[in-house]
C-alpha positions as CSV (number, residue, x, y, z in Angstrom):
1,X,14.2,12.4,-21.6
2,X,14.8,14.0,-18.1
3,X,12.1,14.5,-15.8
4,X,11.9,15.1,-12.4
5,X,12.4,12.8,-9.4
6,X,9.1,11.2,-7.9
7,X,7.6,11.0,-4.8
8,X,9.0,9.0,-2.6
9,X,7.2,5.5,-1.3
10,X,7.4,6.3,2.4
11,X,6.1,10.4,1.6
12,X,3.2,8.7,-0.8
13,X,2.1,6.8,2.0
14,X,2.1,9.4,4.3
15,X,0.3,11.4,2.0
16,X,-2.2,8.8,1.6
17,X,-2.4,8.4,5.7
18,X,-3.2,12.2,6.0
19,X,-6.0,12.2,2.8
20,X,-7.6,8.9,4.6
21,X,-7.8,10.6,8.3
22,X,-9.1,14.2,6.1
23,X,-11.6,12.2,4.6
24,X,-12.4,10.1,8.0
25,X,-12.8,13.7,9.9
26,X,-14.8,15.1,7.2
27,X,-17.1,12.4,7.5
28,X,-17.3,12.8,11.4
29,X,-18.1,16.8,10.7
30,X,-21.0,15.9,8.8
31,X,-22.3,13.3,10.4
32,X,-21.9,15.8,13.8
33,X,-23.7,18.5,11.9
34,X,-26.9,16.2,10.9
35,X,-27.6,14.3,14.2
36,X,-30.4,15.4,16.4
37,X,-28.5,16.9,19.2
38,X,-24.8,17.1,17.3
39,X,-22.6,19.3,19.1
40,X,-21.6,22.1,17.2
41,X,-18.2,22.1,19.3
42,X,-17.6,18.9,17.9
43,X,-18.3,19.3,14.6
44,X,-16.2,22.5,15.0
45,X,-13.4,20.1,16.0
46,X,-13.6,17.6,13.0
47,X,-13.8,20.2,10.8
48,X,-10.5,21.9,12.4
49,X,-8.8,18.6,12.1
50,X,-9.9,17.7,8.4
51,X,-8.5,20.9,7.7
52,X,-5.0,20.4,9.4
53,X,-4.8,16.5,7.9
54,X,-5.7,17.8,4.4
55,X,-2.8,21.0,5.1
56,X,-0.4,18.1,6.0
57,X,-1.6,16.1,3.0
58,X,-1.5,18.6,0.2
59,X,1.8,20.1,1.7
60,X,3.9,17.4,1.0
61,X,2.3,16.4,-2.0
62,X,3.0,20.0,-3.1
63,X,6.6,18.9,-2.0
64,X,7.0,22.5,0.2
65,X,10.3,21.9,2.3
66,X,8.2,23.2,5.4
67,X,6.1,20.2,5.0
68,X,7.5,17.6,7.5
69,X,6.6,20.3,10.5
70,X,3.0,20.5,9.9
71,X,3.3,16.3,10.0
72,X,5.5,16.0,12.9
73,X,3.1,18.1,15.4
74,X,-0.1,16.9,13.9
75,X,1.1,13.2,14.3
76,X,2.2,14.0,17.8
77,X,-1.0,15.6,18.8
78,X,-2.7,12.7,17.6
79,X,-0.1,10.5,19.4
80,X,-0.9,12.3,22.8
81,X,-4.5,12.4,22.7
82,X,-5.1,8.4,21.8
83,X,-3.0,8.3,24.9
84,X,-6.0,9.0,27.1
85,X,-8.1,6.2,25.7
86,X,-5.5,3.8,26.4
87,X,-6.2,0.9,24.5
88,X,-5.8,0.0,20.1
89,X,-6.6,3.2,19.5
90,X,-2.8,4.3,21.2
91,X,-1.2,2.0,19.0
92,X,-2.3,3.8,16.1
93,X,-2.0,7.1,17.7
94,X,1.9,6.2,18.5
95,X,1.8,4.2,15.1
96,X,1.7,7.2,13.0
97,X,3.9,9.2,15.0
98,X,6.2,6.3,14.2
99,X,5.6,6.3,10.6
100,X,6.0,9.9,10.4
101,X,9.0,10.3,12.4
102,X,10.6,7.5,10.0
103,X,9.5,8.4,6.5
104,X,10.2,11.9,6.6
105,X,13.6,11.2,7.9
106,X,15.1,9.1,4.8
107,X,17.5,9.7,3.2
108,X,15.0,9.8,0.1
109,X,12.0,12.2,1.8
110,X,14.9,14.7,2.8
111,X,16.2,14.8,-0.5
112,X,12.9,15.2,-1.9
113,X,11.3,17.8,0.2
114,X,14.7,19.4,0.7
115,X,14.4,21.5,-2.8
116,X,17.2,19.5,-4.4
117,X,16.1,19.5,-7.7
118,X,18.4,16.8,-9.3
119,X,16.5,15.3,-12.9
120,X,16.6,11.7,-13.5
């Protein structure tokens, strides 16, 4: 019968980028928080940045149409700071700014997270 459009390929990905780098800074959190002589700053840190990737993450999975914001400033904050270690760690950095910029500006994704809900 009808049911309602899926996500798109490009915002799955995304999604899937975000979950990886939430699971990634969780990771660095604990591993901060059980080393002899882990900085509690840093671990501070991860933890702040798990949270924003999973906020990114679960917003567009929840398909909110303030989503993309959230994904556009964490992307470019990510995209600044691997500017300062200069090196393959930048391409990612300006990599997922990239992605970002591009997937949650087709035509699809805008549709999508743009509260048009048309049934297939």
């Amino acid at each position: 019968m009808l049911r309602p459009a899926s996500m798109p390929g490009s915002v799955r990905v995304t999604v899937l980028a975000f979950a990886v780098l939430t699971l990634l800074f969780a990771l660095a959190t604990v591993h901060r928080l059980l080393v002899e002589g882990g900085s509690l700053g840093a671990a501070l840190f991860f933890a702040t940045m798990a949270a924003a990737c999973a906020l990114v993450a679960g917003s567009l999975s929840a398909r909110r149409p303030w989503a993309a914001y959230p994904a556009y400033a964490l992307s470019g904050l990510f995209a600044v700071a691997s500017l300062g270690l200069f090196g393959a760690i930048t391409i990612v950095g300006v990599g997922l700014l990239a992605w970002v910029l591009w997937s949650l500006n087709t035509r699809p994704a805008r549709d999508w997270l743009g509260g048009r809900r048309r049934l297939r």
